[in-house]
C-alpha positions in Angstrom: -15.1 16.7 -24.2 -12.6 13.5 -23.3 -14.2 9.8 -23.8 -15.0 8.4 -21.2 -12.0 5.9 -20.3 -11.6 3.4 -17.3 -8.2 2.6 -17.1 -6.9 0.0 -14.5 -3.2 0.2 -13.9 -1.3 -3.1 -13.1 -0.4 -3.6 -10.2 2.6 -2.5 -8.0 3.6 -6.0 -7.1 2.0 -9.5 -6.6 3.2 -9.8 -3.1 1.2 -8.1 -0.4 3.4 -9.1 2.3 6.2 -11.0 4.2 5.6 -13.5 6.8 9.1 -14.4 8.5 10.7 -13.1 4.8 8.5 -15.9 3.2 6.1 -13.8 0.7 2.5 -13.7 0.8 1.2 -13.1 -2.5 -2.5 -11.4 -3.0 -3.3 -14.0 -5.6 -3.3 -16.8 -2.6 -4.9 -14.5 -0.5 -7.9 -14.0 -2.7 -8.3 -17.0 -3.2 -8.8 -18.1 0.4 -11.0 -15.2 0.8 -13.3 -17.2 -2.3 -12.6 -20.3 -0.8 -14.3 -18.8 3.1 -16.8 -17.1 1.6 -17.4 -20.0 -0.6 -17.9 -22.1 2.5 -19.7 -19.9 4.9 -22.3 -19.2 2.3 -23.0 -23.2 1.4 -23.1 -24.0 5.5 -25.7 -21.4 6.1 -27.9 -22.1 3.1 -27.4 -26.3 4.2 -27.8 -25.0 7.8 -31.2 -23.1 6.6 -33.0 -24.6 4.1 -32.1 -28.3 4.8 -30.7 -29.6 8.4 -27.7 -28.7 10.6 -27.3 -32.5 9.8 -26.5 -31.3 6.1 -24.5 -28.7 6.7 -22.2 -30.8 9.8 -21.9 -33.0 6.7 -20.7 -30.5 4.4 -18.0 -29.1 7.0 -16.4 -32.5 7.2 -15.5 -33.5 3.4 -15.1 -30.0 2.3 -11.6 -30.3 3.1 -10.9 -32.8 1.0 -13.0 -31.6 -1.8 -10.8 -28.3 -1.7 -8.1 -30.6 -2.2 -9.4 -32.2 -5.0 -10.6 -29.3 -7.4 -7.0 -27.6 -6.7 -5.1 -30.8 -7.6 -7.3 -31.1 -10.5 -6.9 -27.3 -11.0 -3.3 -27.3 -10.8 -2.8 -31.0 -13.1 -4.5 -29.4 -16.2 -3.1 -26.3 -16.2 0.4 -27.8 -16.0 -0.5 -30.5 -18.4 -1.4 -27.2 -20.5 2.1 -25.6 -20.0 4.0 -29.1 -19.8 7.1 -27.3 -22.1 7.8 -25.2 -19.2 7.0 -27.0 -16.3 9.1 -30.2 -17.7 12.0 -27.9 -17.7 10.7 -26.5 -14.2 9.4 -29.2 -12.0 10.0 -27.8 -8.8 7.2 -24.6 -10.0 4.9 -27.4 -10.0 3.2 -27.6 -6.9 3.3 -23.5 -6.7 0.3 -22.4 -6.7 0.9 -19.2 -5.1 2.6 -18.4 -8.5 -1.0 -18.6 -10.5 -2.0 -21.3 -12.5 -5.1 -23.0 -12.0 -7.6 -24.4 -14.8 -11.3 -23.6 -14.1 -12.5 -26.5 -16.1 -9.7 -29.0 -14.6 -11.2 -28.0 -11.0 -14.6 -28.8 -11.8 -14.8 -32.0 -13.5 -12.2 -33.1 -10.6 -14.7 -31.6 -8.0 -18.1 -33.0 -9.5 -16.3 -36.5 -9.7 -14.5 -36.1 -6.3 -17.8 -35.1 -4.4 -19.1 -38.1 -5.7 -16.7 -40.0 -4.1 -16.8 -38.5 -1.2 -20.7 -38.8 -1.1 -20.4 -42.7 -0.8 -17.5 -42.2 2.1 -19.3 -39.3 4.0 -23.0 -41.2 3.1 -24.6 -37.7 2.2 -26.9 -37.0 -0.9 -24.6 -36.3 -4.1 -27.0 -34.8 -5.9 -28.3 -31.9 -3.5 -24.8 -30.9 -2.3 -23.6 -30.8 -6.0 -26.6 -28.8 -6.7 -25.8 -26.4 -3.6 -22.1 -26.1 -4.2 -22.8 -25.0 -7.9 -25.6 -22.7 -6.7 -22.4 -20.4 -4.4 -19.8 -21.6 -6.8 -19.6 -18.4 -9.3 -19.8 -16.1 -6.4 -16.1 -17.5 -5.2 -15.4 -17.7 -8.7 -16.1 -13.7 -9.0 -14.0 -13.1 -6.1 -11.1 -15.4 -7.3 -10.7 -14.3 -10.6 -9.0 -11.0 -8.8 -6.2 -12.5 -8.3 -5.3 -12.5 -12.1 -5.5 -9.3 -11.7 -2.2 -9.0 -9.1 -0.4 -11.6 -11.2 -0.8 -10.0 -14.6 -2.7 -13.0 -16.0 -6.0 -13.9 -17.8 -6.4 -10.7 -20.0 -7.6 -10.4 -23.6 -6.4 -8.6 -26.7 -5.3 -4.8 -27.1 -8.4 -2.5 -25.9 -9.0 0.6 -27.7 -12.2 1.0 -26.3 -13.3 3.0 -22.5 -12.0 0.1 -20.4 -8.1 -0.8 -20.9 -5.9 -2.9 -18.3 -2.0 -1.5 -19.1 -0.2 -5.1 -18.8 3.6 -4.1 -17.5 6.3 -5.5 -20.7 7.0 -8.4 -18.7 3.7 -9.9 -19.0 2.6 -9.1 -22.5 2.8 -11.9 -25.0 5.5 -11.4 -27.5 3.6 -10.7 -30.2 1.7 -7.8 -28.0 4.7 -6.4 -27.2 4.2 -2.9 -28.0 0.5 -2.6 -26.9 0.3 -1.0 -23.3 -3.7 -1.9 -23.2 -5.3 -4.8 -22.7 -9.4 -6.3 -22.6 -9.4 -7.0 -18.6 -11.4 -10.0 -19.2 -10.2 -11.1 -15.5 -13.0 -8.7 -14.9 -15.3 -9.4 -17.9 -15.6 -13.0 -16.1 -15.7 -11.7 -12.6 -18.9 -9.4 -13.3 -20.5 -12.1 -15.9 -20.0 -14.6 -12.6 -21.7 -12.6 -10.3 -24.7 -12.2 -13.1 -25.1 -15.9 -13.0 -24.9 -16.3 -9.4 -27.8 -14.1 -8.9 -29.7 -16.0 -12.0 -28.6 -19.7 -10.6 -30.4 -18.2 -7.1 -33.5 -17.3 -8.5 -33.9 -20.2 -10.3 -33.1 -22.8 -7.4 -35.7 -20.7 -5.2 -38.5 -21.0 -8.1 -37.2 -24.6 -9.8 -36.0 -27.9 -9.3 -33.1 -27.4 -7.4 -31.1 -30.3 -9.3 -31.3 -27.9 -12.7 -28.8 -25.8 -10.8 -26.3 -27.7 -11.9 -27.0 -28.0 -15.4 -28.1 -24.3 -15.3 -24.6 -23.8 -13.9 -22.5 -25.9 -17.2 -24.8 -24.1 -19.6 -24.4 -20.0 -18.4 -21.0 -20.7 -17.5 -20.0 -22.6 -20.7 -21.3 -19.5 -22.4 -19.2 -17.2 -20.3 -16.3 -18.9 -21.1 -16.8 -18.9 -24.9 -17.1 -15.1 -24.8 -14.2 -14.4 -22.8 -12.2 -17.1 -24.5 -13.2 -15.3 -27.7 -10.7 -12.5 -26.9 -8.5 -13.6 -24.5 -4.5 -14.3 -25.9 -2.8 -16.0 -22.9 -4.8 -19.3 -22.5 -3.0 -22.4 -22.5 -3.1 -25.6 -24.7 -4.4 -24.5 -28.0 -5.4 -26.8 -30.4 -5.2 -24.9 -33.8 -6.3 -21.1 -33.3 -9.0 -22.4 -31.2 -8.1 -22.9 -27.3 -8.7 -26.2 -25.3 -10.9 -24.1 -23.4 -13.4 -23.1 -25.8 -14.0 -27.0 -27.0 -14.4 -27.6 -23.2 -16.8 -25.4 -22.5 -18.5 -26.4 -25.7 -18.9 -30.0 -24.9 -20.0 -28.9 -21.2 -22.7 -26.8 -22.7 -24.0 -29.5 -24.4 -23.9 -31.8 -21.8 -25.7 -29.1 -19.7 -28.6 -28.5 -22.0 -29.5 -32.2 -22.7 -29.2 -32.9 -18.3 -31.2 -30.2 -18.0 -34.0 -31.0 -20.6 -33.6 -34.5 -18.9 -34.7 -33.4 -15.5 -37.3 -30.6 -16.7 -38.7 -33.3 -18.9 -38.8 -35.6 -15.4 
C-alpha cells in the first residue's frame, strides 16, 4: 500500500486574467478578497456588539489604514531586498508582483490607527482590539496568494505533504529538489486556529487582551514557520529578521497582556 502523499502542484501561471491587455494577477486578487472580507466582518461585529456609530466610524479611516499597513508592508520588504530593488526601482511600488512584510504592515497599522484615532476621534484601544480579533482570518485567506507567485515556502519535504516549486523559483542552492514544505499553507491553517481561539477569548475575556493574545499566538506562528522556511528576506546571520521580530513582539505581548489581566 502507497503512503499517503498530498502533493500541490505549482501553479499554471500567476496571472488569472487580462483587463484591456493589462494583467490581473491572483495574488492581488486574493488579497482584495482578505482585504473585503476583512472589512465586512469588523463592520458587522462594530455594527453588532457596539453601535452603528462604531462601525460608520470604522468605514471612514479604513481607507487610509489600508494604505498605511501596505505602505508599511511594501517599505520593509523592500528595505529587506534593497540589492535588487536599488538596481530595480521602478518594481518598487509593484505590489501586484508579491512582496509584502507581515510584521512591516502591522507595526505601521497599530501606529497608523492611532493616528487616525485622534483625527477620526474614535476609541484606539477597542478598534485595535476588533481589527486584531478578524485580522488572521484575512491573513488565512492572503497568504494564498504565495501560493500563485511561488513564494513563502520552506525546505525540501520528504514527508505526505510536498509543494513542487517550478526551477525558476527554487533558491539556488535547492536547485535540484522538486518538493518543498508549503508553509504558505502551514501559516494559512495555523491563522485560522488563532482566529477561532482570539474569538473565544474576546467573547469570555477582556476584549483589550485580544491584542496582546494576537502578538503572542502569532509571534509563535511565525517562529515555527520561520524555522523552515528558506526564502525570507533580511537575514541577520543564519537567523532571519523575522524570527528576532516575532521574538521581541512575543515578549512585548506576554508582559501587555499580564499588564491588563493583572488590571
Amino acid at each position: 500500500m502507497n503512503n499517503l502523499e498530498i502533493i500541490i502542484n505549482a501553479p499554471n501561471s500567476p496571472v488569472a486574467f487580462y483587463l484591456f491587455n493589462y494583467p490581473v494577477r491572483f495574488y492581488g486578487i486574493i488579497m482584495a478578497s482578505a482585504i473585503l472580507v476583512g472589512y465586512i466582518l469588523i463592520y458587522k461585529f462594530l455594527d453588532k456588539k457596539y453601535s452603528f456609530f462604531e462601525a460608520e466610524i470604522f468605514s471612514n479611516y479604513i481607507i487610509y489604514l489600508i494604505f498605511i499597513v501596505f505602505l508599511g508592508a511594501r517599505l520593509f520588504y523592500v528595505v529587506g531586498s534593497f540589492d535588487y530593488y536599488r538596481l530595480n526601482p521602478i518594481e518598487i511600488p509593484m505590489i501586484n508582483h508579491g512582496g509584502l512584510s507581515i510584521w512591516g504592515g502591522i507595526f505601521f497599522g497599530i501606529a497608523g490607527l492611532y493616528f487616525l484615532s485622534k483625527i477620526f476621534k474614535f476609541d484606539y484601544l477597542l478598534h485595535l482590539s476588533v481589527i486584531a480579533l478578524f485580522l488572521p482570518l484575512s491573513q488565512a485567506i492572503g497568504r494564498f496568494g504565495n501560493y500563485f507567485n511561488q513564494e513563502a515556502f520552506g525546505l525540501p519535504s520528504f514527508g505526505f505533504m510536498k509543494l513542487y516549486v517550478t526551477q525558476d523559483f527554487r533558491p539556488h542552492e535547492y536547485i535540484n529538489y522538486n518538493y518543498f514544505h508549503p508553509t504558505f499553507l502551514y501559516e494559512s491553517v495555523l491563522d485560522l486556529i488563532l482566529f477561532f481561539i482570539l474569538f473565544f477569548a474576546y467573547k469570555k475575556s477582556n476584549p483589550s487582551k485580544t491584542i496582546f493574545l494576537y502578538l503572542i499566538l502569532y509571534s509563535l506562528i511565525r517562529l515555527i514557520i520561520e524555522a523552515i522556511r528558506i526564502d525570507s528576506v533580511l537575514n541577520f546571520g543564519s537567523i532571519h529578521i523575522a524570527s528576532i521580530i516575532s521574538f521581541i513582539a512575543l515578549l512585548a505581548g506576554l508582559i501587555g497582556y499580564f499588564k491588563v489581566n493583572n488590571k
